[in-house]
C-alpha positions in Angstrom: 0.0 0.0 0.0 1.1 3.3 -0.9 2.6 5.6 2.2 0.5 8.5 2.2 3.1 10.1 4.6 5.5 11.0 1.9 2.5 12.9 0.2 1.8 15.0 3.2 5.3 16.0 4.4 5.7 17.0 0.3 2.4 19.0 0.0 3.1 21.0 3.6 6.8 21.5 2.3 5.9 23.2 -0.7 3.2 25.5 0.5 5.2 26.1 3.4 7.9 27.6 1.0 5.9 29.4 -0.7 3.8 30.9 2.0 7.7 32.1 3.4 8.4 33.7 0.0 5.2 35.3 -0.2 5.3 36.6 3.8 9.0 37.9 3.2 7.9 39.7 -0.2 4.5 41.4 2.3 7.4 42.6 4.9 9.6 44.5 2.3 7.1 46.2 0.8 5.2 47.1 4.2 8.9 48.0 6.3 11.2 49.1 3.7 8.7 50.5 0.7 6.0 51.7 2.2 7.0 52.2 5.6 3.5 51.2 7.3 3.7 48.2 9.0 0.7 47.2 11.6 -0.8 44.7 13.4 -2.2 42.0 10.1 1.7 42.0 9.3 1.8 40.6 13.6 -0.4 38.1 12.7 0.3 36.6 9.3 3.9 36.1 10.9 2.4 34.4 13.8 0.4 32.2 11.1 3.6 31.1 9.4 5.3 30.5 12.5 2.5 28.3 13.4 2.0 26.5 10.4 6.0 26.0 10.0 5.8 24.1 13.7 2.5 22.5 12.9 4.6 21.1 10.1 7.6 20.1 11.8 4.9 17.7 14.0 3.0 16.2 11.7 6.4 15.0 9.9 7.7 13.5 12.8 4.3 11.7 13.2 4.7 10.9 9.7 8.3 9.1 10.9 5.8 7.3 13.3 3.6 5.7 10.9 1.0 8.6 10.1 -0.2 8.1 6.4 -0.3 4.2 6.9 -2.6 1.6 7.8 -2.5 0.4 11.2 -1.4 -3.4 10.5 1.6 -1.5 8.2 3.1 -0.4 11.4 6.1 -2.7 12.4 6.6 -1.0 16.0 3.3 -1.4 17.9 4.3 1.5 19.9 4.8 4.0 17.0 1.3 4.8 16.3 0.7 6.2 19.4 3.7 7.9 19.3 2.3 9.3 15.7 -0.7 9.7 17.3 0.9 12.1 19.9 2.7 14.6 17.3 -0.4 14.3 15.5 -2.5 15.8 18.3 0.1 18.4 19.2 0.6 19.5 15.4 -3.5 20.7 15.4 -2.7 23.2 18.6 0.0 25.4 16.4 -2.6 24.4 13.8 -5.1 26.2 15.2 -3.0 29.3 15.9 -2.0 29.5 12.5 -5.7 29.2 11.2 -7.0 31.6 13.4 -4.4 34.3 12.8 -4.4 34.0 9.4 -8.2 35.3 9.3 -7.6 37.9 12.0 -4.6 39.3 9.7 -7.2 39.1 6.5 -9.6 41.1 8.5 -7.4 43.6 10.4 -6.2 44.0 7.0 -9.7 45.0 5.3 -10.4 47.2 8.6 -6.8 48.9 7.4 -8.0 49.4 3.8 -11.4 50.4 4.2 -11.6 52.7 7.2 -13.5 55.3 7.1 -14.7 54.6 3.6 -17.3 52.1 5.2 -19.9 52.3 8.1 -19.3 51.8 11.5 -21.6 48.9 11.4 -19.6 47.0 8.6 -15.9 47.9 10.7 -18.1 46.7 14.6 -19.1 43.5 12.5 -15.1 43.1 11.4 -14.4 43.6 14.4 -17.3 40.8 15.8 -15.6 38.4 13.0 -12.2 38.9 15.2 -13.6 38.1 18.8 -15.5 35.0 17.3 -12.4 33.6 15.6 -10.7 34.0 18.5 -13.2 32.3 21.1 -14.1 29.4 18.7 -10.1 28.7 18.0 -9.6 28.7 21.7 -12.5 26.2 22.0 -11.0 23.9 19.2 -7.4 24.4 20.4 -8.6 22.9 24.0 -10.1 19.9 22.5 -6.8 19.3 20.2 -5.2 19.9 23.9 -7.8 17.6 25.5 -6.8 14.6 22.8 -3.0 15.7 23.1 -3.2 14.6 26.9 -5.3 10.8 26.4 -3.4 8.3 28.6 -1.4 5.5 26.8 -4.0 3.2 28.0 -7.0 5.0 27.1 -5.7 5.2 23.2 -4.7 1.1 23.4 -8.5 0.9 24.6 -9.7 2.6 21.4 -10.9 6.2 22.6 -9.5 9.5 22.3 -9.6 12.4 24.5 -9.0 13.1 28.4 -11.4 14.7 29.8 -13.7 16.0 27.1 -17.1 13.3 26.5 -17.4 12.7 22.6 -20.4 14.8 22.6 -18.5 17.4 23.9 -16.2 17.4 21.2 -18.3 17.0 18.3 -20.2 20.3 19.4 -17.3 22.3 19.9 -16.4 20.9 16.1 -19.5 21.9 14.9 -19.2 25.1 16.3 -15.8 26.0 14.8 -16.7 24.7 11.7 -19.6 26.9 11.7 -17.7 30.0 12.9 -14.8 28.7 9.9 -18.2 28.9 7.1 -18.7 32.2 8.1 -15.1 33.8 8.4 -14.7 32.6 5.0 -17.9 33.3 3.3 -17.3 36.9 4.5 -13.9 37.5 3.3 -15.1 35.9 0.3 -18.0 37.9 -0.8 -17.5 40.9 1.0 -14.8 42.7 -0.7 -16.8 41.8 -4.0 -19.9 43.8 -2.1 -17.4 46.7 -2.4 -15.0 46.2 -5.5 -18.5 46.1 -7.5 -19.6 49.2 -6.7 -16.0 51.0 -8.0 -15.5 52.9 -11.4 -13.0 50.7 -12.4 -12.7 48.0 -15.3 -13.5 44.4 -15.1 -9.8 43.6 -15.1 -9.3 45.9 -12.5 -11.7 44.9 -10.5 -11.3 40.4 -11.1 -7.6 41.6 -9.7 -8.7 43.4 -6.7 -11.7 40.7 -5.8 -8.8 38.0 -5.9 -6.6 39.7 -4.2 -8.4 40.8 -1.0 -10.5 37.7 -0.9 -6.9 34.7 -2.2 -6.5 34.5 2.2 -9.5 32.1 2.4 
């Protein structure tokens, strides 16, 4: 059977070089161009920071066994081991995933104010505190399986202390709050690109570049 392993650790190498590239190209322009650095520029470092370690894990778990059947595991020791970097890899995960929207919407906060209403910058703003409690909710839970005793994984479940009903509703809820973060930096900087005196092409660029972080 083919080692999917090798397939992740390839995937998260190359976007994770290219995400570098693209971060170093934002800071020269916003430190030594433009001179205006700010808080999204905070963020979006913290992201890659994040993802880089979030990386770093789920390749040693891939050294484990992650990306193999069970039975393909020599060691019977390792998947739990793989198991472990597995579980501590979707903490920095969940950094990286929540920073990266709060950067995308500190960013539009940045551009548009005070070209928009209040109301559209307190419901950024709303976007930012959600995103924030929700990750915190999801990070506990990746804590929660991080912590499961050796002998609680060899009997089959996962997690310490939260119930499985527990955990499927904090799931829920993220992915909920994850629909709506990205529906809304989706669709609304085409709410206000479409309403510019500008060309198509002008526009297509501006739509894809304010809403290419989701």
């Amino acid at each position: 059977m083919e080692d999917r392993g090798v397939g992740v650790c390839t995937v998260s190498l190359i976007l994770g070089l290219i995400a570098l590239v693209l971060v170093v190209f934002r800071f020269y322009t916003r430190f030594e161009v433009i001179h205006k650095p700010g808080w999204d520029d905070f963020f979006i470092a913290l992201a890659l920071i994040c993802a880089i370690a979030s990386s770093g894990l789920e390749y040693m778990a891939v050294r484990h066994g992650m990306g193999k059947h069970m039975w393909q595991i020599d060691d019977p020791n390792d998947w739990i081991t793989a198991y472990r970097y597995q579980s501590i890899a979707a903490m920095p995960f969940q950094i990286s995933s929540a920073a990266g929207k709060i950067s995308i919407i500190i960013f539009l906060i940045r551009t548009l104010y005070p070209a928009v209403s209040s109301f559209e910058i307190s419901c950024l703003q709303t976007l930012i505190i959600l995103t924030i409690v929700m990750y915190i909710l999801g990070f506990l839970v990746c804590l929660d399986f991080a912590s499961t005793p050796e002998e609680t994984l060899r009997s089959g479940a996962q997690g310490n202390y939260l119930t499985p009903q527990a955990q499927e509703k904090v799931g829920m809820a993220v992915s909920g709050v994850n629909l709506l973060t990205d529906l809304t930096l989706a669709l609304y900087p085409v709410s206000l690109v479409i309403k510019m005196q500008l060309t198509l092409r002008v526009k297509l660029g501006l739509i894809g570049s304010m809403g290419a972080g989701v």
